[in-house]
N, C-alpha and C positions, 0 to 999 in steps of 0.2 A: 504493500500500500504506500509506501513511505516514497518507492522507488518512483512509481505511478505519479506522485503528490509532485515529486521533483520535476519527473519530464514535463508534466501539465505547466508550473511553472516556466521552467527554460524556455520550453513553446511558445506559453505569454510572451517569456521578453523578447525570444527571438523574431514574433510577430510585431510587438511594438515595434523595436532597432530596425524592420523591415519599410513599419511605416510612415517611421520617421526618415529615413534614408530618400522614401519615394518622396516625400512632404518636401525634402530639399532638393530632391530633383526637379520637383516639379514649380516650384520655388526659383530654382536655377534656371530653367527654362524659363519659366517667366521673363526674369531679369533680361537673358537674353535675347530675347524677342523685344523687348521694348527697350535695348541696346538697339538690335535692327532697324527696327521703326524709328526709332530718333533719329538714327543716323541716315536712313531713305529721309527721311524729312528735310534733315538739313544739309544735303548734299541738293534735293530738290528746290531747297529754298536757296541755295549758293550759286544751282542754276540760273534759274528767275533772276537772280540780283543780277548775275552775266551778261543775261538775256533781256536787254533794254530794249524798248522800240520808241522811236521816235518820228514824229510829224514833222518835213521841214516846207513848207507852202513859198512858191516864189511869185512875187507880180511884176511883171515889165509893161512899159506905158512909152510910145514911143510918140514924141510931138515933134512935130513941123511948125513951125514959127514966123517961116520964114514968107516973107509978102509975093515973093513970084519965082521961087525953086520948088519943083514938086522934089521929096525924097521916094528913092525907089528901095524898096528894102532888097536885100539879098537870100538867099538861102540863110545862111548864117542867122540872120534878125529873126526868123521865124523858125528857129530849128529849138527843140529841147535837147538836152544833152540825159544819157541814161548812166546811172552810176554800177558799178561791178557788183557783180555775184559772187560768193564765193565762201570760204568756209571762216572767215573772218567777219563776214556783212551779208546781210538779204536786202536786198531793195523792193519796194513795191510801186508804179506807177498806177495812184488812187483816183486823181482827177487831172484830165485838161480838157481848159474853155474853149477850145477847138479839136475837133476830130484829125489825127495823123493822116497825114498823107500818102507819107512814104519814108524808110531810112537811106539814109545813106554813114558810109565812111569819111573822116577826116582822111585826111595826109598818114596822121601818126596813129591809123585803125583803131580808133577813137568811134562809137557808134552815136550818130542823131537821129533825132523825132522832126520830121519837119510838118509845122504845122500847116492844115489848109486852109487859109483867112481869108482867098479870094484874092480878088487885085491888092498886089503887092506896092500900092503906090499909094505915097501921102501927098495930098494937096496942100497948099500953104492954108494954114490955121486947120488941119486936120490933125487927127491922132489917134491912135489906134494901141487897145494891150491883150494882155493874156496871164492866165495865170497856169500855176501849176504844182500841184500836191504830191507829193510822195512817202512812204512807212518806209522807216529803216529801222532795222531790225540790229544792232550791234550784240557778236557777240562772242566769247572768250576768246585771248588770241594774247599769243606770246612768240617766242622765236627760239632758236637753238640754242643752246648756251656757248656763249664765242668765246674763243681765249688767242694772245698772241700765238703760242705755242701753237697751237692744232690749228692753224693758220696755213692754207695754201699758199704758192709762190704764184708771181707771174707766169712761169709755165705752166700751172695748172690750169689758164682758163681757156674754154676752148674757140678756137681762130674763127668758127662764124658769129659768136658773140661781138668777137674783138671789129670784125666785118662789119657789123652793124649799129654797135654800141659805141663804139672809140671814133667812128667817123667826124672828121670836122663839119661845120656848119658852122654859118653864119652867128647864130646865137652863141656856141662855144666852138671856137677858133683852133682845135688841140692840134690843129699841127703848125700853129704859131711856136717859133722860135724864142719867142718871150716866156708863153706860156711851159712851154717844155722844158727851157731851160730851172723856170723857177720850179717848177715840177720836181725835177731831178735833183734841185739844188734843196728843197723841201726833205726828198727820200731820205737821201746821204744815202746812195748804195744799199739801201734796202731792199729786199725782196720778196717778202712775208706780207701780203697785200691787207691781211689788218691790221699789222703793222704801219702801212705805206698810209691808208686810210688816217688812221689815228693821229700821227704826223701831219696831214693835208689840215685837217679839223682843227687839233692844235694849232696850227697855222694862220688859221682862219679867225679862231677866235680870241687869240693874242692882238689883230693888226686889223680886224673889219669892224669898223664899229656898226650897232643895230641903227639904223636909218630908214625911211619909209618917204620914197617919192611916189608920185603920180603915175607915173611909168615907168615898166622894165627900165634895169641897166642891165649892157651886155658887160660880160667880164672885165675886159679891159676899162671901163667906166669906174665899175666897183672898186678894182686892184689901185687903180690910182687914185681915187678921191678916196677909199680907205671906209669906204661906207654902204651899205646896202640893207635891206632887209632880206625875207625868208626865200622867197626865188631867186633875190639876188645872187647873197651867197651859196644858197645849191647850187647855183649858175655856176661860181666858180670852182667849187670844189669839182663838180661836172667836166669842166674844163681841164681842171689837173686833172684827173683821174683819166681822161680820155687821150690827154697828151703822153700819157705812159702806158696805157693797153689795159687799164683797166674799164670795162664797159660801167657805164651809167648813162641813169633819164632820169630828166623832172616828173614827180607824182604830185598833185593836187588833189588836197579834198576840205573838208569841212569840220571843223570842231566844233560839239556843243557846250555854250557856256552858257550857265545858267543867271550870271548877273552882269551879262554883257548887256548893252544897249546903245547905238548910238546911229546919230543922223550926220552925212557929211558930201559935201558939195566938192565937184573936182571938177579940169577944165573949165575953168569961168563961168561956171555956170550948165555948163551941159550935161553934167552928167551928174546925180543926183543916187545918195544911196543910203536905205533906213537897213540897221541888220538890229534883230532882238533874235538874244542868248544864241547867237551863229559866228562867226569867225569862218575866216577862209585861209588857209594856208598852204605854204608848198615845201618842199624835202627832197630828197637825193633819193634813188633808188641805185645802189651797188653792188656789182656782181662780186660776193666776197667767195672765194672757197676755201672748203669744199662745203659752205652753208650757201651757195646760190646768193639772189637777192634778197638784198635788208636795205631799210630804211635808214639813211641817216639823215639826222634832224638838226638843225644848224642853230637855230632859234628858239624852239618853242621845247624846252627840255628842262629836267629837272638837276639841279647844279651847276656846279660850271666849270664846265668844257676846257680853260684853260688848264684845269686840274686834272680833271677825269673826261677827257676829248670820247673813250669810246660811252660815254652816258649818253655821245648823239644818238648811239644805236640802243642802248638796253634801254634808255627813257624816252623814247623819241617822241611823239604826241599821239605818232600811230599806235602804239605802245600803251603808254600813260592816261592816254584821257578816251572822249567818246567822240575821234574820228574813224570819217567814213572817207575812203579812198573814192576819190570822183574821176580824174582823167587821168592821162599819162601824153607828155610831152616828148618826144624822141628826137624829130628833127625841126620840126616848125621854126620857125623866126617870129616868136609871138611877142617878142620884142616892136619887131617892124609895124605887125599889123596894132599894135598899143598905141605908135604913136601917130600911126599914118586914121587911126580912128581919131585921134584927138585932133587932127588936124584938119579930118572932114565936116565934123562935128562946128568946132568951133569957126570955119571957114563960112558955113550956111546956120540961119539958127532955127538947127535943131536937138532934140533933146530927148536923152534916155534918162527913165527914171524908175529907179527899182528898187521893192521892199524883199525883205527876206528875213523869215519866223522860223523858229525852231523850237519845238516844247516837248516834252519826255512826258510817256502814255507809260501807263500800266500792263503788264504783258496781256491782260486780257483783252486789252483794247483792239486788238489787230482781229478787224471785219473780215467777213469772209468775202469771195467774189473779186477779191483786186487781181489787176495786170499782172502778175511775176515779171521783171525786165529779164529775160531770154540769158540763160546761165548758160555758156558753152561751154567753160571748160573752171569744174570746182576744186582749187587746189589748195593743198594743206599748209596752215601757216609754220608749221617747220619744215617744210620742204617748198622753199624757195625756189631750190631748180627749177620745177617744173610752169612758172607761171610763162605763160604766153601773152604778150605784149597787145596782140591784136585783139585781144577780148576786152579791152580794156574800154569804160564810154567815158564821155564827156558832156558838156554845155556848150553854146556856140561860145567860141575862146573869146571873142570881143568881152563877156561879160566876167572871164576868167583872170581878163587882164585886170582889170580896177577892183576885181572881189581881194587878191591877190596882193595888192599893192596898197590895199586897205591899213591901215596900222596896227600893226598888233603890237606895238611897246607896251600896252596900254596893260595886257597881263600875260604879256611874257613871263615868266616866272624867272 
């Protein structure tokens, strides 16, 4: 009996210890399950944060003034520009006040909307505008992690780049004798093109002071008056880099800042521009390897570059804040056409006048039913090789030149 008395016991405890064991298992399981879900949650909600979209609505308003010149607009006057697809940015084309007509190609395979408005001509005291809505979609994006060391040479890039990229042109001169020399004289025998880079920047931001004219300067403008802003100095460093075989182009696009605001009149009057919480700016895009193309940022960056020159590439604006890549610049002389506009402009009186809004939406906000702008080729933000220059869209450049030239001292950091 005594024996019986005992097993009965042991049983008990061995059942309890069995159901306390399951009690922490099941306990455990819990915990981790609502480990799980917290963390789907806030990786979910760290998406969303990534995952911003934004409204940026444009108006153009074009007046004739003048008492017996009719103006004839161009392709260009009536063209939308469409900004890139790709796995850094969505774009959506939501509204325009005129139905498309047709696309066409810039020079620099750059895509336009050309709108249909009918006769293309202004009477004197006529005027005519358009507007036009788009959803951008920003979102997460970084780049390879550079170092000098794991730095390709000049022999590493390959010769159709160098064929296409390094070409002189009117706007950057690289097979000027000035430019190359000071190029070369910049490297010191360097080889290591982030290294060679890093040097051009240093360079750049020791002897250029930030200045903000009316329009483009070409290189040789900048280098000697010792001043320029954000396309300016991409201009130059564009310049070196192509007088030594490293490929680069100007990128353009858009910043949103949220306590930007300002109204400002250029060429005497003809040309007239409101931007609320927008900024326009421009940057270097350079064939670095074996990381392909990166952005370097000349201006709009965090630190300072006379210290730490490669922060134009890890902080760049592309980078740091909430741009969206709008065109790309290869060969153009958009210099020429900058000032040969101000000269037409001011020559007859007429007059361009454009507002341009930017506001940040809730990821919910994105309707169904919009345009998609036409994604040909979506490639990954650490793999720079692969981007193809030709997919690349724009604005008609007239409006890219004065977006561009607009002042950013204002909150450069």
């Amino acid at each position: 009996m005594g024996n019986c008395i005992d097993l009965d016991l042991q049983n008990k405890s061995s059942i309890k210890r069995s159901r306390k064991i399951k009690d922490y298992l099941i306990i455990l399981l819990l915990f981790i399950l609502l480990l799980i879900v917290n963390f789907s949650q806030l990786t979910y909600k760290t998406e969303v944060e990534r995952t911003l979209t934004f409204t940026l609505t444009i108006k153009v308003r074009y007046e004739n003034k003048d008492l017996h010149e009719t103006w004839i607009l161009t392709e260009k006057d009536i063209s939308l520009g469409l900004f890139m697809n790709n796995s850094w940015q969505t774009v959506y084309l939501t509204h325009a006040s005129y139905t498309i007509r047709k696309f066409i190609y810039d020079s620099d395979g750059n895509l336009l909307a050309l709108l249909d408005i009918g006769d293309a001509t202004l009477s004197p005291n006529e005027k005519i505008g358009y507007n036009v809505t788009y959803k951008l979609v920003f979102k997460h994006r970084d780049i390879p992690a550079i170092s000098e060391d794991e730095s390709g040479t000049l022999k590493d890039i390959p010769e159709n780049l160098r064929d296409k990229y390094c070409k002189p042109t009117r706007l950057w001169p690289s097979n000027s004798t000035i430019f190359r020399k000071k190029a070369l004289d910049i490297a010191n025998n360097e080889t290591k093109v982030l290294t060679i880079v890093k040097k051009f920047v240093e360079w750049i931001a020791n002897n250029i002071r930030y200045y903000s004219s009316e329009v483009p300067k070409y290189p040789n403008e900048t280098i000697s008056s010792y001043e320029g802003d954000c396309d300016d100095q991409a201009n130059l460093l564009i310049t070196f880099c192509r007088s030594i075989g490293i490929p680069a182009y100007l990128q353009i696009g858009c910043i949103y800042i949220s306590q930007y605001s300002v109204n400002r009149t250029y060429w005497n009057g003809h040309l007239v521009i409101r931007q609320n919480r927008i900024g326009w700016h421009g940057w270097a895009m350079v064939y670095i390897p074996p990381w392909g193309w990166l952005p370097v940022d000349l201006t709009y960056v965090k630190g300072d570059l006379r210290k730490e020159p490669l922060n134009s590439i890890k902080f760049s604006a592309l980078l740091s804040e909430y741009t969206f890549q709008y065109l790309n610049i290869v060969e153009t002389d958009y210099a020429a056409e900058a000032r040969n506009l101000k000269d037409f402009l001011e020559k007859h009186e007429f007059y361009i006048y454009e507002e341009d809004e930017m506001r940040e939406n809730n990821i919910e906000e994105l309707p169904s039913g919009l345009i998609l702008i036409p994604t040909f080729i979506i490639y990954s933000s650490s793999d720079f090789n692969h981007l193809n220059i030709n997919i690349k869209f724009k604005f008609y450049r007239m409006r890219i030149v004065y977006m561009v030239k607009h002042s950013f001292q204002e909150f450069v950091s």
